[in-house]
CHARMM-style PDB file with segment names, atoms N, HN, CA, C and O in Angstrom:
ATOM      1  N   UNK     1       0.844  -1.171   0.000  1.00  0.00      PROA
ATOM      2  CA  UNK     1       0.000   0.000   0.000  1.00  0.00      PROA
ATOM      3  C   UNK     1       0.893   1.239   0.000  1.00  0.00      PROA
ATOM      4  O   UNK     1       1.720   1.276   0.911  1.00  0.00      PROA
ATOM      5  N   UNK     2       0.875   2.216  -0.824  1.00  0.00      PROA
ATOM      6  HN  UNK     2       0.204   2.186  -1.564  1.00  0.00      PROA
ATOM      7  CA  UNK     2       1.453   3.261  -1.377  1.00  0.00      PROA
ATOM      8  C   UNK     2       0.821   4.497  -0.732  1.00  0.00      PROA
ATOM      9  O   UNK     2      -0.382   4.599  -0.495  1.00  0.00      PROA
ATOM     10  N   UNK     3       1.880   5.557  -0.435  1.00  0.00      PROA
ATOM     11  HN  UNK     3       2.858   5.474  -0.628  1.00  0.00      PROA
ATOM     12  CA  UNK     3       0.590   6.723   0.125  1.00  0.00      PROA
ATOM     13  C   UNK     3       2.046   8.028  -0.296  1.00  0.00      PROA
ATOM     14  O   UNK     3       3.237   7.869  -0.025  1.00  0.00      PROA
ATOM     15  N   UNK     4       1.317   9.418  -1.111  1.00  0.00      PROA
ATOM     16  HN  UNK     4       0.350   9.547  -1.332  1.00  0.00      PROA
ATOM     17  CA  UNK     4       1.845   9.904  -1.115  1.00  0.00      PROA
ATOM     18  C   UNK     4       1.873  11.394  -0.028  1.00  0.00      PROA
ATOM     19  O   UNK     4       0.921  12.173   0.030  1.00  0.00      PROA
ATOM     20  N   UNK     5       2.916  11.529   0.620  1.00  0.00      PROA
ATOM     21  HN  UNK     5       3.690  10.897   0.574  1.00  0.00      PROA
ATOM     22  CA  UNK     5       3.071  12.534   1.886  1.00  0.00      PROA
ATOM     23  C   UNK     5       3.871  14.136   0.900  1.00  0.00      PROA
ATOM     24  O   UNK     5       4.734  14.064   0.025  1.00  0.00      PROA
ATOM     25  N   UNK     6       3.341  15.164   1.335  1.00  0.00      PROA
ATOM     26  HN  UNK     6       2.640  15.223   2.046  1.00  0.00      PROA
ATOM     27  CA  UNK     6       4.009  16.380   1.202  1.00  0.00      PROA
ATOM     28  C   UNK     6       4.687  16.257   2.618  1.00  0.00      PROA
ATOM     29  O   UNK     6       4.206  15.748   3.630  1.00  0.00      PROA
ATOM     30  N   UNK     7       6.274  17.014   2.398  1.00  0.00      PROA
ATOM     31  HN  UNK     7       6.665  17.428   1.576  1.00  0.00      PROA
ATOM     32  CA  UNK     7       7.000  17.858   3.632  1.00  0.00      PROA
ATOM     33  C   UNK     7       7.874  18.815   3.195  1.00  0.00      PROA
ATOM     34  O   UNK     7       8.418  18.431   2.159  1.00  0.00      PROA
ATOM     35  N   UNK     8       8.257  19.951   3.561  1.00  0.00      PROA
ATOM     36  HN  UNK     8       7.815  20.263   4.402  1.00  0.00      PROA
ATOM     37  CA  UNK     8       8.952  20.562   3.376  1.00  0.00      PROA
ATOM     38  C   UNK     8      11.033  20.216   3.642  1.00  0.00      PROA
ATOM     39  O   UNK     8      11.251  19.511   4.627  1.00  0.00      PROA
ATOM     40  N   UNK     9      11.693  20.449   3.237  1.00  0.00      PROA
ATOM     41  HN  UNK     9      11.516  21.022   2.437  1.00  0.00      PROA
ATOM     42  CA  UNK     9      13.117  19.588   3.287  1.00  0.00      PROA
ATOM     43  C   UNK     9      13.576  20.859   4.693  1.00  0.00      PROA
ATOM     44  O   UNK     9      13.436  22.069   4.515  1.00  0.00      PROA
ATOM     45  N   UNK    10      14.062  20.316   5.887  1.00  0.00      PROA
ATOM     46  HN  UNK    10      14.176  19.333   6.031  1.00  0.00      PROA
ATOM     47  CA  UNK    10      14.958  20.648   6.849  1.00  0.00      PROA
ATOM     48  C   UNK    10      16.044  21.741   6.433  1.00  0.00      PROA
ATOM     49  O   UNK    10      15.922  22.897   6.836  1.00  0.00      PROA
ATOM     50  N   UNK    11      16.685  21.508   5.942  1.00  0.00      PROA
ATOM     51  HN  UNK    11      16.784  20.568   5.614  1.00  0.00      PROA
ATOM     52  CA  UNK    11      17.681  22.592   5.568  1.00  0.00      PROA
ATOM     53  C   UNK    11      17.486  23.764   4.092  1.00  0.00      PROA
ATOM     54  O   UNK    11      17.917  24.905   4.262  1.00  0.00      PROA
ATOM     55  N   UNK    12      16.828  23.406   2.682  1.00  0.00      PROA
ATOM     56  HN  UNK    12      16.478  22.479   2.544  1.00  0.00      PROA
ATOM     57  CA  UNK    12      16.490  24.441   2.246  1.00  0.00      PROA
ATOM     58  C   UNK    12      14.822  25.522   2.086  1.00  0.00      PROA
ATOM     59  O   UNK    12      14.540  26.553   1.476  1.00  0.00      PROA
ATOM     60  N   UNK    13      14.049  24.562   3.016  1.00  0.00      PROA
ATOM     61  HN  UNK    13      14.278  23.724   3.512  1.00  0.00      PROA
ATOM     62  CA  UNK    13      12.908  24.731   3.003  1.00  0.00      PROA
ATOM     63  C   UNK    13      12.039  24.338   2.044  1.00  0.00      PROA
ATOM     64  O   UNK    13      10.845  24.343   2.342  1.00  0.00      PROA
ATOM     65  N   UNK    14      12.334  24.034   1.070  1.00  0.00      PROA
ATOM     66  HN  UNK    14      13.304  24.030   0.828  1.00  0.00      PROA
ATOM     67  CA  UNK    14      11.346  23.627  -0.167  1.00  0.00      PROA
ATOM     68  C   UNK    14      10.433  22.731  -0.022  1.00  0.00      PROA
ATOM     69  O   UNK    14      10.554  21.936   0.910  1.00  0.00      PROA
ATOM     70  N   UNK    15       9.375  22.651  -0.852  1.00  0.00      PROA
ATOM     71  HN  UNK    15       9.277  23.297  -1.609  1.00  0.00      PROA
ATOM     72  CA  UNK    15       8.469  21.138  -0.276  1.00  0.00      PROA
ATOM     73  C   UNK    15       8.763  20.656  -1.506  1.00  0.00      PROA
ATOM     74  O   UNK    15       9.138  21.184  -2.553  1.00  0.00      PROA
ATOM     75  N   UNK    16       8.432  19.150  -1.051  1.00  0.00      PROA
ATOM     76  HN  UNK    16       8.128  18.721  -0.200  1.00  0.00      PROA
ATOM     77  CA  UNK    16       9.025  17.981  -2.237  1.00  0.00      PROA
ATOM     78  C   UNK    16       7.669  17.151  -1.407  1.00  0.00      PROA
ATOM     79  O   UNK    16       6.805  17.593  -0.649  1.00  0.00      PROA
ATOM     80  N   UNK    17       7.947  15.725  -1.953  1.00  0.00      PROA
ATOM     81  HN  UNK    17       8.649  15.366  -2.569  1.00  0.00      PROA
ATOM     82  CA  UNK    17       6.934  14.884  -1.589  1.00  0.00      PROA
ATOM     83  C   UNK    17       7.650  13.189  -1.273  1.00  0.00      PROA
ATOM     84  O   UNK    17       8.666  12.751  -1.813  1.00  0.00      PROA
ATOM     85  N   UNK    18       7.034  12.673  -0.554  1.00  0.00      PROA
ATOM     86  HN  UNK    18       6.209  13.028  -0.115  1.00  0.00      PROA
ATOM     87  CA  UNK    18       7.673  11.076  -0.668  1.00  0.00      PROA
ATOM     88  C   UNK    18       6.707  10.239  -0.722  1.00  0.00      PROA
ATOM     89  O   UNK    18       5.578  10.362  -0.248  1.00  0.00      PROA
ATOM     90  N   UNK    19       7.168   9.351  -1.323  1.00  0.00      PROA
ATOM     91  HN  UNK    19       8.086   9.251  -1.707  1.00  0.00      PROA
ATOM     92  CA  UNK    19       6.258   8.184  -1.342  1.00  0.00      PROA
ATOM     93  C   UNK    19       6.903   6.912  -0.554  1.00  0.00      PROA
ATOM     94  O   UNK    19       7.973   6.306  -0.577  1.00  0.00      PROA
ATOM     95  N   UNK    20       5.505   6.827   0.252  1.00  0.00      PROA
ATOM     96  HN  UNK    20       4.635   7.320   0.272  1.00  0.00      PROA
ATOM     97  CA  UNK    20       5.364   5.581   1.515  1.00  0.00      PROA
ATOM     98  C   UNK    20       4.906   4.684   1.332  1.00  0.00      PROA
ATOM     99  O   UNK    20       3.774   4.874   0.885  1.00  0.00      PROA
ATOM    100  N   UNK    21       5.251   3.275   1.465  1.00  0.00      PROA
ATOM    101  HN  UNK    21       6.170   3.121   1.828  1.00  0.00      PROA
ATOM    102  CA  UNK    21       5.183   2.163   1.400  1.00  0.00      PROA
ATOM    103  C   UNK    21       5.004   1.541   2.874  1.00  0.00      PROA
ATOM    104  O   UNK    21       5.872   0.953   3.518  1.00  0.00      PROA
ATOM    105  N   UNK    22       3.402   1.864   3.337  1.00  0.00      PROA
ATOM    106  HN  UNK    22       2.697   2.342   2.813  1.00  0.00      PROA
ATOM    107  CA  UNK    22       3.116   1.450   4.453  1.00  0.00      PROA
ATOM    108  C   UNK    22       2.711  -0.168   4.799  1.00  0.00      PROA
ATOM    109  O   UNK    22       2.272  -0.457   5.912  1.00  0.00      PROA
ATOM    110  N   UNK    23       2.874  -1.046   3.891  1.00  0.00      PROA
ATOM    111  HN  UNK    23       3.230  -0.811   2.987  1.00  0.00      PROA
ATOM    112  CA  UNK    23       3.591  -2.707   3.801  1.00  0.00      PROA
ATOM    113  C   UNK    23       4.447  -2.982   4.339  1.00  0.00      PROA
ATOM    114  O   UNK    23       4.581  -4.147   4.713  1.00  0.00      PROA
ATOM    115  N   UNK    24       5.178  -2.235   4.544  1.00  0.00      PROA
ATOM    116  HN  UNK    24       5.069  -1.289   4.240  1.00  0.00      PROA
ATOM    117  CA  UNK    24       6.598  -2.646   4.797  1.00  0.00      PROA
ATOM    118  C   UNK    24       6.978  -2.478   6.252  1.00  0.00      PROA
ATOM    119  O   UNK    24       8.039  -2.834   6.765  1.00  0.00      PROA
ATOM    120  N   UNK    25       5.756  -1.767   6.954  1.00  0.00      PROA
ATOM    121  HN  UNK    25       4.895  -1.477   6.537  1.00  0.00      PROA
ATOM    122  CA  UNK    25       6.149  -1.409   8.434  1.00  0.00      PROA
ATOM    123  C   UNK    25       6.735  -0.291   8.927  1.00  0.00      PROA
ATOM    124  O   UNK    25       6.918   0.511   8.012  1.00  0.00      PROA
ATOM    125  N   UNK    26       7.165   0.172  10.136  1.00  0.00      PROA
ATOM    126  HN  UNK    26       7.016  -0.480  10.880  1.00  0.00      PROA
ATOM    127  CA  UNK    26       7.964   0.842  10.224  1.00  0.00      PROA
ATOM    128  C   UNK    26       9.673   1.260  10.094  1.00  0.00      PROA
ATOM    129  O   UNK    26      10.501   0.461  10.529  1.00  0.00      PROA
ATOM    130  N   UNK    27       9.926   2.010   9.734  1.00  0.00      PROA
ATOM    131  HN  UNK    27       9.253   2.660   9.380  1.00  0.00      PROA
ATOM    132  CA  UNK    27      10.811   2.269   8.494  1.00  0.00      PROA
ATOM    133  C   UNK    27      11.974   3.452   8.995  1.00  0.00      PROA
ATOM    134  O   UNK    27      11.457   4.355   9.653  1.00  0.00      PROA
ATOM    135  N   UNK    28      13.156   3.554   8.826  1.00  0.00      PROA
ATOM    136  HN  UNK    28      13.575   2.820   8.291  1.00  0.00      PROA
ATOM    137  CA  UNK    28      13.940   5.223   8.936  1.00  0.00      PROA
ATOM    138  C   UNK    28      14.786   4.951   7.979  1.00  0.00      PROA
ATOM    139  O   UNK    28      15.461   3.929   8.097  1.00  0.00      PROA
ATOM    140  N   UNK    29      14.968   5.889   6.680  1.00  0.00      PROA
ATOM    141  HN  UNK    29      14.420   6.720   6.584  1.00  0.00      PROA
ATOM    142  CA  UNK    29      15.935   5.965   5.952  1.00  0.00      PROA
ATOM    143  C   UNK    29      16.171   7.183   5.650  1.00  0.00      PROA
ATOM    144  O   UNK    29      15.340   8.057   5.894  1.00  0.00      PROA
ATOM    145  N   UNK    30      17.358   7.446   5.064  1.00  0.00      PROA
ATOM    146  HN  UNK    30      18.033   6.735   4.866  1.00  0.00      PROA
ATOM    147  CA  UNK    30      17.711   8.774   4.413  1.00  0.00      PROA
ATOM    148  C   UNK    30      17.343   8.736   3.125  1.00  0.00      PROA
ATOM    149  O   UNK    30      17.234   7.808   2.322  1.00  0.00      PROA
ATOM    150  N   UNK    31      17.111  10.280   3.033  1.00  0.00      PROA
ATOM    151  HN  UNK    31      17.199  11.033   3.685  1.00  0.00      PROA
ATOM    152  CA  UNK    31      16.983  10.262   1.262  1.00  0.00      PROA
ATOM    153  C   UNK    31      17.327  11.608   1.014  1.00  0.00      PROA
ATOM    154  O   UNK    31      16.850  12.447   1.779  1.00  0.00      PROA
ATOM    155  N   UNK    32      18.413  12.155  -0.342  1.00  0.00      PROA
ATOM    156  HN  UNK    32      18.801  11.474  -0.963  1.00  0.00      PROA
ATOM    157  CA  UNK    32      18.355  13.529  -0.563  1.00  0.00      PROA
ATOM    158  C   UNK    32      17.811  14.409  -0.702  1.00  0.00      PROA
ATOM    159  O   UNK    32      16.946  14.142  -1.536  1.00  0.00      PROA
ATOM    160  N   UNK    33      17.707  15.689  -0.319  1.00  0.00      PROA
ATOM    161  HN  UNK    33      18.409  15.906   0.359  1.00  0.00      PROA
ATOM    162  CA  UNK    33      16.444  16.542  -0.943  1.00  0.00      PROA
ATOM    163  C   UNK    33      16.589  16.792  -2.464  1.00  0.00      PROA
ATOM    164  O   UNK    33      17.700  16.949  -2.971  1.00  0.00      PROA
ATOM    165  N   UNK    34      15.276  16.828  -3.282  1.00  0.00      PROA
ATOM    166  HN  UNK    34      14.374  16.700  -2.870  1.00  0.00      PROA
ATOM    167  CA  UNK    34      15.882  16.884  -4.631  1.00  0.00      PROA
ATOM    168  C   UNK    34      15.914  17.815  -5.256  1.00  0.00      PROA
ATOM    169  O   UNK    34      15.787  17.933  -6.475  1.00  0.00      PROA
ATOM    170  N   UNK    35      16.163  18.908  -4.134  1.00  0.00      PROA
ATOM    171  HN  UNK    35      16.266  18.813  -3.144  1.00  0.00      PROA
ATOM    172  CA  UNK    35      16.340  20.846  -4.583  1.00  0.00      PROA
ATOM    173  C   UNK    35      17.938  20.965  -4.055  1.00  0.00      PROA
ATOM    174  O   UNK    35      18.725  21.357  -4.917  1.00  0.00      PROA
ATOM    175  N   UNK    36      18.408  20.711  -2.926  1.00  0.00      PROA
ATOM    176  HN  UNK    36      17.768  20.392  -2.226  1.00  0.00      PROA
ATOM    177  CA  UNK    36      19.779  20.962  -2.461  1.00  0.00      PROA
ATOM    178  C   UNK    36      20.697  19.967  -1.950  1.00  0.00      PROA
ATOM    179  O   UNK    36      21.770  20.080  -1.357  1.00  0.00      PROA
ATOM    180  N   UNK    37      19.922  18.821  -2.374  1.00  0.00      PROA
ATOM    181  HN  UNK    37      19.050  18.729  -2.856  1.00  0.00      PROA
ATOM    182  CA  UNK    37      20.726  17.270  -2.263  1.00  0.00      PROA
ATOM    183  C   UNK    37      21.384  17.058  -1.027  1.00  0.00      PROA
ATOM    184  O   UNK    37      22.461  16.469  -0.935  1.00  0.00      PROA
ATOM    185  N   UNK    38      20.857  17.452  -0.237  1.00  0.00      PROA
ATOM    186  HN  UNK    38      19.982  17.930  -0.311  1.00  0.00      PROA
ATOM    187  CA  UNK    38      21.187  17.491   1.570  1.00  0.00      PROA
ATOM    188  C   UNK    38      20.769  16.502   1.883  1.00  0.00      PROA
ATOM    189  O   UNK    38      19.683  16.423   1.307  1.00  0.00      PROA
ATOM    190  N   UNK    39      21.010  15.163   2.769  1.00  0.00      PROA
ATOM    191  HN  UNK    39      21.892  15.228   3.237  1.00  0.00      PROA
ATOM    192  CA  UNK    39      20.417  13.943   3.320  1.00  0.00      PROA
ATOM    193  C   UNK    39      19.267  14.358   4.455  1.00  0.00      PROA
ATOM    194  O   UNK    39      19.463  15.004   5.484  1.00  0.00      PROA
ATOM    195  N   UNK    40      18.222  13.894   4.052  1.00  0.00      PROA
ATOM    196  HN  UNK    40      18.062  13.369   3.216  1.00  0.00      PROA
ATOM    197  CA  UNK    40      17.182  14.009   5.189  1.00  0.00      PROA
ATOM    198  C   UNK    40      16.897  12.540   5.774  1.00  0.00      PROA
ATOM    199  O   UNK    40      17.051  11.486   5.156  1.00  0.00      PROA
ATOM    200  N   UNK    41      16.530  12.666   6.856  1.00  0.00      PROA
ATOM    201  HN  UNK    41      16.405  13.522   7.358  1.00  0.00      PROA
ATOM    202  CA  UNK    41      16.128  11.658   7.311  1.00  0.00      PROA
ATOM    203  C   UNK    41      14.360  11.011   7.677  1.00  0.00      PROA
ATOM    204  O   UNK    41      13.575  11.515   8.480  1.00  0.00      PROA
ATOM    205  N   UNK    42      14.192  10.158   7.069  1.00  0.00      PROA
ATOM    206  HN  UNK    42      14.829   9.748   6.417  1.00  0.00      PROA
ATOM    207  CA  UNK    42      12.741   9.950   7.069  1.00  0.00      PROA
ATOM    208  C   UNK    42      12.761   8.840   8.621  1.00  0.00      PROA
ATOM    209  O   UNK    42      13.750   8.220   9.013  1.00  0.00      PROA
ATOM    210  N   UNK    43      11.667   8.847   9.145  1.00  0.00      PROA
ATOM    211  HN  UNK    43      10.864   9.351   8.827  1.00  0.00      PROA
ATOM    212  CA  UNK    43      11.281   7.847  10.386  1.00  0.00      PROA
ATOM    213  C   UNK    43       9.550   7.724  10.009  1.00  0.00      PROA
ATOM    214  O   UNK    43       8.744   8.627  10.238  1.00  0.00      PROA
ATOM    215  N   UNK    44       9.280   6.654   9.506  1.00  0.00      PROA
ATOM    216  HN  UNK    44       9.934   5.921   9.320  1.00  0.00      PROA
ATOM    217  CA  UNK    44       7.928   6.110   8.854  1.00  0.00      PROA
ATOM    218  C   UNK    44       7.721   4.934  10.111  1.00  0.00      PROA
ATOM    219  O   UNK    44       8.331   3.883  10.309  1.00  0.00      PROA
ATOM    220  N   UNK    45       6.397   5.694  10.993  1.00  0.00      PROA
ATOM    221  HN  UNK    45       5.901   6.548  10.832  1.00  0.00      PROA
ATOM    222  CA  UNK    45       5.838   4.603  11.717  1.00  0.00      PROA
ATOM    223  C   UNK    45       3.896   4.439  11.182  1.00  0.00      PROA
ATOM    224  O   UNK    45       2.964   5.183  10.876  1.00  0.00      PROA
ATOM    225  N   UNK    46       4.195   2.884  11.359  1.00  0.00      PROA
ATOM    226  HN  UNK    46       4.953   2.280  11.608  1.00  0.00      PROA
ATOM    227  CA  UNK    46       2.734   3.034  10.814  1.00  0.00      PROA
ATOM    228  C   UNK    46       2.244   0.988  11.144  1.00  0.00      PROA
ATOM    229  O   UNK    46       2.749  -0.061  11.544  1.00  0.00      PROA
ATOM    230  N   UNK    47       1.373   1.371  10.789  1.00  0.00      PROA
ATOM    231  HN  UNK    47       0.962   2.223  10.465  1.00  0.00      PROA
ATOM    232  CA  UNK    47       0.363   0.046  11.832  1.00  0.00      PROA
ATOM    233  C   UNK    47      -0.124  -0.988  10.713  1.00  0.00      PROA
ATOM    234  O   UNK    47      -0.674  -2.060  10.964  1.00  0.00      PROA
ATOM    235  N   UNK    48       0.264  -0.325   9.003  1.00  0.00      PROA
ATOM    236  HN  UNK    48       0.711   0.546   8.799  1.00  0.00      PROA
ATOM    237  CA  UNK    48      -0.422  -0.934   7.583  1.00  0.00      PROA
ATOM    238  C   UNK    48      -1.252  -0.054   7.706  1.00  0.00      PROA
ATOM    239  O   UNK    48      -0.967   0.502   6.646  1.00  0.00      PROA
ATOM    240  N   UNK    49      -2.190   0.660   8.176  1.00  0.00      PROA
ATOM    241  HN  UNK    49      -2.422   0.209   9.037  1.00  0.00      PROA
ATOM    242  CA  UNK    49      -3.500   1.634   8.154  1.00  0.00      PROA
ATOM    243  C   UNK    49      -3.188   2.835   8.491  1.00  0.00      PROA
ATOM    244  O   UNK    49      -3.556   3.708   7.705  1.00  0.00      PROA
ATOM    245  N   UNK    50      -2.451   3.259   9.695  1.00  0.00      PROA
ATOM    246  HN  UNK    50      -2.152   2.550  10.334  1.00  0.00      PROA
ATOM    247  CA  UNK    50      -2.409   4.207  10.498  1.00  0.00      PROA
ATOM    248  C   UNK    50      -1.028   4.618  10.284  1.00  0.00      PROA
ATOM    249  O   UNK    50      -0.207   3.760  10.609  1.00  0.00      PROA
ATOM    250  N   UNK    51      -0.542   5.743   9.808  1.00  0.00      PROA
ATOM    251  HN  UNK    51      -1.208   6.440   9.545  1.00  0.00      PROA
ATOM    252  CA  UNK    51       1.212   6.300  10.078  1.00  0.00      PROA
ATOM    253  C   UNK    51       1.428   7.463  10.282  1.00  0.00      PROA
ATOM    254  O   UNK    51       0.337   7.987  10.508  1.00  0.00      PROA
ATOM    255  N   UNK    52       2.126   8.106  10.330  1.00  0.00      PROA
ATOM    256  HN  UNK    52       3.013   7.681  10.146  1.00  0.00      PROA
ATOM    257  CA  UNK    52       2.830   8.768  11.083  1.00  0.00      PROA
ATOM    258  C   UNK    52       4.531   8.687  10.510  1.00  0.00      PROA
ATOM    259  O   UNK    52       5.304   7.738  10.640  1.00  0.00      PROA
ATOM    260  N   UNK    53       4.864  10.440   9.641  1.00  0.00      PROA
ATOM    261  HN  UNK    53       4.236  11.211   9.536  1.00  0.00      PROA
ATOM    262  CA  UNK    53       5.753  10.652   9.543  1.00  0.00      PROA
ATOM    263  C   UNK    53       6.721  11.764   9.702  1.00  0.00      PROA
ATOM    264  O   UNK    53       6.452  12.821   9.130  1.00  0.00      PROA
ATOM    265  N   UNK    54       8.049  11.657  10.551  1.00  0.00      PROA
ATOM    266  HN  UNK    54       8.268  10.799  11.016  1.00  0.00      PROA
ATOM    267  CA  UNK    54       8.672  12.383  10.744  1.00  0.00      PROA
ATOM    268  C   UNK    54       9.893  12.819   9.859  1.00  0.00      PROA
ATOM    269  O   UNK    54      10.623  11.830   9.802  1.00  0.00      PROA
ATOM    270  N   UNK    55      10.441  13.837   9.152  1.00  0.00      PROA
ATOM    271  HN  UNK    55       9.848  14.641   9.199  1.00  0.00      PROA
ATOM    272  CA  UNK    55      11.017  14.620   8.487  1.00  0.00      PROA
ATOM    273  C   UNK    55      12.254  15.361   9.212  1.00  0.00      PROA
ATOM    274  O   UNK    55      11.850  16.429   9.673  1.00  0.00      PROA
ATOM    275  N   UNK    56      13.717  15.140   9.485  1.00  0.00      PROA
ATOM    276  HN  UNK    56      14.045  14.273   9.110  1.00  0.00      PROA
ATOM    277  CA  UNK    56      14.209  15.968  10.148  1.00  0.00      PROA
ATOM    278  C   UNK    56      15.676  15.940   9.426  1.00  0.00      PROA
ATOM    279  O   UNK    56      15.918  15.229   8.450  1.00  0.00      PROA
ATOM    280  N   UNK    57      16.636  16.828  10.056  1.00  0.00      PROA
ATOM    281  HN  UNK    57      16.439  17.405  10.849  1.00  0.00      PROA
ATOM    282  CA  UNK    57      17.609  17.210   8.909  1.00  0.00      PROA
ATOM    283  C   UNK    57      18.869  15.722   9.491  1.00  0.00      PROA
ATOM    284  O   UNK    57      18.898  15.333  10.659  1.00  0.00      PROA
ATOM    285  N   UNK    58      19.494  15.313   8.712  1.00  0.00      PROA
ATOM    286  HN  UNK    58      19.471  15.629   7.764  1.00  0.00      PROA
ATOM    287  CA  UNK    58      20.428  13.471   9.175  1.00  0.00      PROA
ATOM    288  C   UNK    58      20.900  13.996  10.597  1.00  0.00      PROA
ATOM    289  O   UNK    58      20.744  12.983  11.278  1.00  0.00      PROA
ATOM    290  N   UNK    59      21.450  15.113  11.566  1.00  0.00      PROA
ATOM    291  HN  UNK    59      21.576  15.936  11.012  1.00  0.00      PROA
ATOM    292  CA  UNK    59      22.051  15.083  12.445  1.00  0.00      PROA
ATOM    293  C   UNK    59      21.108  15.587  13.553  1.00  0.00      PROA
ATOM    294  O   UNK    59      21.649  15.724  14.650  1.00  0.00      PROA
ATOM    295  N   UNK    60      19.805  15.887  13.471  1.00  0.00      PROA
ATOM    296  HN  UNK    60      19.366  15.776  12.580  1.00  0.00      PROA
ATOM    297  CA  UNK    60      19.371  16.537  14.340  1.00  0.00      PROA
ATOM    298  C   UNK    60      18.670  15.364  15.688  1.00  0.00      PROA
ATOM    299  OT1 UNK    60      18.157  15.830  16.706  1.00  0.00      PROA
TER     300      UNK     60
END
């Protein structure tokens, strides 16, 4: 199950979007922003139905 999230990126402010793959459980990976290629860090908690995602800059 696929779900697409807006967030704005930690360090240049821009919004971008990710796509969640709430199958898979709960989740933390990095991914670049794709305006200033800065590593963000994603933390995807979710139940298969219910999630919850946090957005923050890799060191914070």
């Amino acid at each position: 199950m696929l779900e697409s999230e807006s967030y704005y990126c930690p360090y240049c402010g821009e919004p971008a979007e990710a796509l969640l793959d709430l199958s898979a459980g709960d989740q933390s990976y990095i991914e670049d922003c794709p305006v200033c290629c800065r590593p963000i860090e994603f933390e995807l908690r979710t139940d298969g139905t219910e999630w919850e995602l946090d957005v923050r800059a890799e060191n914070d």
